[in-house]
SEVEXGU-336691 format. One line per field, with one value per residue (C-alpha): residue number from 1; x, y, z. Coordinates in nm, 3 decimals, decimal comma. Example, Ala and Ser with C-alpha at 12.3 -4.5 7.8 and 13.67 -1.06 7.14 Angstrom:
BEGIN
i	1_2 .
xx	1,230_1,367 .
yy	-0,450_-0,106 .
zz	0,780_0,714 .
This chain:
BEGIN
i	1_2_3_4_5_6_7_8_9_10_11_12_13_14_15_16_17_18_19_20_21_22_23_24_25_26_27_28_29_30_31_32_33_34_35_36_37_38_39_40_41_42_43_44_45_46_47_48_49_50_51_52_53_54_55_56_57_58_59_60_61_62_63_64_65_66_67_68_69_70_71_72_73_74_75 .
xx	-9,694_-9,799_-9,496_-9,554_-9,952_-9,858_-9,571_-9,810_-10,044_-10,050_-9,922_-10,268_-10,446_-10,210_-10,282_-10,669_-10,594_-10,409_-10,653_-10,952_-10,656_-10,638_-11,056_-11,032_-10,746_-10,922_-11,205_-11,061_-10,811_-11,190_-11,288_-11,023_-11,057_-11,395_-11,301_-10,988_-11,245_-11,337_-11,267_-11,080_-10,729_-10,688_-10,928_-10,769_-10,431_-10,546_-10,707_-10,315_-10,219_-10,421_-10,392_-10,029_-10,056_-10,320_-10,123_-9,795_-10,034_-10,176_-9,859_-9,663_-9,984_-10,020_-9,634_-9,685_-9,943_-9,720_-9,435_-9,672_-9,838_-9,481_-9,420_-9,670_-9,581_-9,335_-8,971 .
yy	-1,068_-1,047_-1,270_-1,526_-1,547_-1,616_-1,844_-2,046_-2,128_-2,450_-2,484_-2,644_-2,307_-2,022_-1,980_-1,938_-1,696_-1,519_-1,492_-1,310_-1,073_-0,963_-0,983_-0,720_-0,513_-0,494_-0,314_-0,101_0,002_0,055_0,296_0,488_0,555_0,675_0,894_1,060_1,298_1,475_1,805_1,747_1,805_1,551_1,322_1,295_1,255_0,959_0,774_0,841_0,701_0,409_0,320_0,294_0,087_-0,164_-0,156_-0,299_-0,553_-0,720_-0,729_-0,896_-1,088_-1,186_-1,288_-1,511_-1,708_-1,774_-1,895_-2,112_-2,275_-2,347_-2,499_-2,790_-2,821_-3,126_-3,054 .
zz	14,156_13,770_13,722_13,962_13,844_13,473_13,550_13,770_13,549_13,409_13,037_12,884_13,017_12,947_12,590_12,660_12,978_12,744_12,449_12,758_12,855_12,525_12,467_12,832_12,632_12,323_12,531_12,713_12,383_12,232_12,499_12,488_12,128_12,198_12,461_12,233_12,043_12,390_12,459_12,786_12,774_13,097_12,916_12,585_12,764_12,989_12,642_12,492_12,751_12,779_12,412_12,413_12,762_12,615_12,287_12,468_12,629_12,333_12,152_12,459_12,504_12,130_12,157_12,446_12,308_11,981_12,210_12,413_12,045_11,974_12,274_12,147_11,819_11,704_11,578 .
């Protein structure tokens, strides 16, 4: 479904969709760093967890956006 909602988005508006997915990723990456000092073994395990998620999704989203830039630039 992710796949077909990216890939369906019109070229002039991908690069902006993907700059507020990686605003939302940069939050929750931020919350999870706060929650890492708690004393909850569960907790501190579900942060881990959600840092290295978020982490893979502003890289892929960062990556995206270059390919889409290059995609308007001249040869």
């Amino acid at each position: 479904v992710g796949f077909q909602v990216i890939w369906g988005v019109a070229h002039s508006l991908h690069t902006p969709l993907m700059a507020v997915t990686n605003a939302i990723s940069s939050i929750i990456i931020l919350g999870a760093l706060m929650q890492i000092g708690s004393g909850s073994s569960l907790v501190i395990l579900l942060a881990a967890v959600s840092i290295f998620m978020t982490g893979i999704n502003i890289f892929g989203g960062f990556l995206v956006t270059r390919r889409m830039l290059a995609m308007f630039q001249k040869s």
